[in-house]
C-alpha positions as CSV (number, residue, x, y, z in Angstrom):
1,X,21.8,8.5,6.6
2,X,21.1,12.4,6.4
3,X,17.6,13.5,6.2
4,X,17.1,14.4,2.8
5,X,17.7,10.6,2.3
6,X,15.3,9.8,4.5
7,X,12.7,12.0,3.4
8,X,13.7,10.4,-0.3
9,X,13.5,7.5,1.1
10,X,10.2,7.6,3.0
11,X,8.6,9.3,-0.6
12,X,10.0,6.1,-2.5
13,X,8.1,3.8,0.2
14,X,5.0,5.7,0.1
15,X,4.4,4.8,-3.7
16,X,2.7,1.4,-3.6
17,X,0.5,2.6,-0.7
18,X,-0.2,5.5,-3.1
19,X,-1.2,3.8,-5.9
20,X,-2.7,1.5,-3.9
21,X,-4.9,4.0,-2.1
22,X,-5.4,5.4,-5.7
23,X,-6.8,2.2,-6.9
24,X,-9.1,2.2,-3.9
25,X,-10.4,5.8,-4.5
26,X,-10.9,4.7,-7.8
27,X,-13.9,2.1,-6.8
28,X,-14.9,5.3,-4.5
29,X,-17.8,7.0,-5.5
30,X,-17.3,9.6,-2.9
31,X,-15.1,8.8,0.0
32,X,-15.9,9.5,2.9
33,X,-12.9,11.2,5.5
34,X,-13.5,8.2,7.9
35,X,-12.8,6.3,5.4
36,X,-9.9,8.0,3.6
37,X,-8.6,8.1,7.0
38,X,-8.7,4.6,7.8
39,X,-7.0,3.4,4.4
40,X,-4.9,6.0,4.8
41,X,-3.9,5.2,9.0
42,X,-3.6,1.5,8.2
43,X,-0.7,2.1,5.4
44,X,1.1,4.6,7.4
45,X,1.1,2.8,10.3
46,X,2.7,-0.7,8.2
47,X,4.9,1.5,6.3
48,X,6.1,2.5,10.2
49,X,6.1,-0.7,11.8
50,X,7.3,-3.1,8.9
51,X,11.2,-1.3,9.1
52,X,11.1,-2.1,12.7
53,X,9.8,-5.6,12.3
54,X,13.1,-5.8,9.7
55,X,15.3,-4.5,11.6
56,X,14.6,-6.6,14.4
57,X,14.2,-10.2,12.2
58,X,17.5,-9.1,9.8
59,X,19.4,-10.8,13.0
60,X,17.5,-14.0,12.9
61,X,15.9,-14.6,9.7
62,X,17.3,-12.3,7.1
63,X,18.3,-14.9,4.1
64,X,14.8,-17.0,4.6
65,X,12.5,-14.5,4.9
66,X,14.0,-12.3,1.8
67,X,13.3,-14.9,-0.6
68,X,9.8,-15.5,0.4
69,X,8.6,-11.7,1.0
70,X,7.9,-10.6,-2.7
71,X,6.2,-14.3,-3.5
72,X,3.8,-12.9,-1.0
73,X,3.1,-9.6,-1.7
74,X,2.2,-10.5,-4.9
75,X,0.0,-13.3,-4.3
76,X,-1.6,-10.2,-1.7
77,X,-1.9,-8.2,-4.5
78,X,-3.1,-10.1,-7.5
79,X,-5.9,-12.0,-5.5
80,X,-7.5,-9.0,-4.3
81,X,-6.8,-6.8,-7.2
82,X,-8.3,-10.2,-9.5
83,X,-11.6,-9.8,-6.8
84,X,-11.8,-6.4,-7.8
85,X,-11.8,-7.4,-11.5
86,X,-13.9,-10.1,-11.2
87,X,-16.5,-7.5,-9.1
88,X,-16.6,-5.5,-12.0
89,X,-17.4,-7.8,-14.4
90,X,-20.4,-9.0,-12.2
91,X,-22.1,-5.8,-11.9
92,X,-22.7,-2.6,-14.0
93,X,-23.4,0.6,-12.9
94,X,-26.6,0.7,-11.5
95,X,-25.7,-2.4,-9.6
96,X,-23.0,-1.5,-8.1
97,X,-22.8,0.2,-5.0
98,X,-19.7,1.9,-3.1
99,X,-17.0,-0.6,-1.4
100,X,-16.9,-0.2,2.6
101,X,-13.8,0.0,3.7
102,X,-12.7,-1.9,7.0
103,X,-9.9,-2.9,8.6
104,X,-10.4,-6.2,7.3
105,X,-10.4,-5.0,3.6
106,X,-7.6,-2.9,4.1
107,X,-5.0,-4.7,6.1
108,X,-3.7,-7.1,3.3
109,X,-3.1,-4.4,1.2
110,X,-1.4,-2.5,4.1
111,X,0.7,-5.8,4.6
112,X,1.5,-6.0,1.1
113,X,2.5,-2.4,0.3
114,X,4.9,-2.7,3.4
115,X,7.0,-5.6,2.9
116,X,9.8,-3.6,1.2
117,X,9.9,-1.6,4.0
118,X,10.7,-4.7,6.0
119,X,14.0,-5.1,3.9
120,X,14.5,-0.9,4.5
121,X,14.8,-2.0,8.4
122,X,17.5,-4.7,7.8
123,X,19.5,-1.3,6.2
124,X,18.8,0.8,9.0
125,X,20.3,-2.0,11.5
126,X,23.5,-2.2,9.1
127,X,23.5,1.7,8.6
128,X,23.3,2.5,12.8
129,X,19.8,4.7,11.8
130,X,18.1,6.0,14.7
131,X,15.3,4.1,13.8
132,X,12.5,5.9,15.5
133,X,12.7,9.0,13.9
134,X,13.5,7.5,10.7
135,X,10.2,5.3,10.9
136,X,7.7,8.3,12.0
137,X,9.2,9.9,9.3
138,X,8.3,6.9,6.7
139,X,5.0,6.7,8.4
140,X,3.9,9.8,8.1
141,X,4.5,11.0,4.3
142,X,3.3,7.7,3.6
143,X,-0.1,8.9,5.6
144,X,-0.6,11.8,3.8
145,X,0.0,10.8,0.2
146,X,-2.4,8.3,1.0
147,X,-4.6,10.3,2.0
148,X,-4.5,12.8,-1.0
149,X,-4.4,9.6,-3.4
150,X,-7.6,8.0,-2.1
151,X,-9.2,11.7,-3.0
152,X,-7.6,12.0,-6.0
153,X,-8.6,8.4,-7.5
154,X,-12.2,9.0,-6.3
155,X,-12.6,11.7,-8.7
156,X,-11.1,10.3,-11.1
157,X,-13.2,7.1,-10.9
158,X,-16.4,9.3,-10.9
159,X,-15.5,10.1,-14.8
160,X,-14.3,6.4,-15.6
161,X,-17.5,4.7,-14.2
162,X,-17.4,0.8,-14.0
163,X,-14.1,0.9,-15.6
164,X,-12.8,2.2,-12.6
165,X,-12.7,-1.1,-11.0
166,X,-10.7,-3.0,-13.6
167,X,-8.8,0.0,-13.6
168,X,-8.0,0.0,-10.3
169,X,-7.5,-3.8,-10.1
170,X,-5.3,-3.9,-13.0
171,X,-3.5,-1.6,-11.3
172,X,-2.9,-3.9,-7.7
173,X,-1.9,-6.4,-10.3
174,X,0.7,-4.4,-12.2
175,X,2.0,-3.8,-8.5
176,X,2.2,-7.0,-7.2
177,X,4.2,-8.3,-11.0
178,X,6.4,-5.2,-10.5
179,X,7.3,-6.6,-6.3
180,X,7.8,-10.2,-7.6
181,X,10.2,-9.0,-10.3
182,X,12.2,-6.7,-8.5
């Protein structure tokens, strides 16, 4: 695998963290960098250490856990996006105040934006990647465009107001139909 595919690669992993960090800046009224940083460190690192967890499973459990992965992610996804929904139909805009954002809050999303990187390991094992490189790499742009997307969906949830939320947990939905589906 040359690097231009892994970079490719690494960009086509990123997106679910991306839009999922989008979703979160959306509920962001301004984000603050600890925070930005944490969503942003949490993804990265999963998008890193889920192709090494794949690559290391593919010789034990690859056919079982395949079938089960995307069943997951979008049971992940479509609970907490349907919280964030339900959030926003409780409150309105004077009563509702800025999400924190914690490890706990963000780690299922991190685990379910990086299970298809899981299967991405089992290709690197078949492939003879150098998988260490190739995972920093993956880790990485997946930190930054997180970064940027938290940012970007705060300001764009300043405009869009309470609909920001069901916005933004529409959008977790939408990802976790579009993992189950394939």
């Amino acid at each position: 695998m040359t690097t231009v595919e892994l970079v490719v690669l690494a960009f086509a992993l990123a997106m679910d963290a991306v839009a999922v960090s989008l979703a979160e800046g959306l509920q962001l009224r301004r984000p603050r960098w600890r925070d930005a940083l944490l969503m942003a460190g949490m993804f990265g690192l999963f998008q890193a250490l889920m192709p090494v967890l794949g690559w290391v499973l593919a010789f034990w459990f690859a056919d079982e856990v395949e079938t089960v992965t995307p069943w997951i992610a979008f049971g992940l996804l479509t609970l907490i996006g349907g919280k964030m929904i339900w959030e926003g139909l409780r409150g309105d805009d004077e009563d509702h105040t800025t999400p924190t954002v914690t490890v706990r809050s963000v780690l299922p999303l991190a685990i379910a934006t990086s299970i298809d990187a899981a299967a991405v390991g089992v290709t690197f094992g078949v492939l003879e990647v150098d998988v260490v490189p190739a995972v920093l790499l993956i880790g990485a742009v997946t930190f930054v465009l997180a970064l940027a997307a938290v940012f970007v969906g705060s300001r764009v949830g300043e405009r869009l107001g309470r609909w920001a939320v069901f916005l933004g947990g529409g959008i977790l939905i939408a990802i976790g139909v579009r993992i189950l589906l394939g």
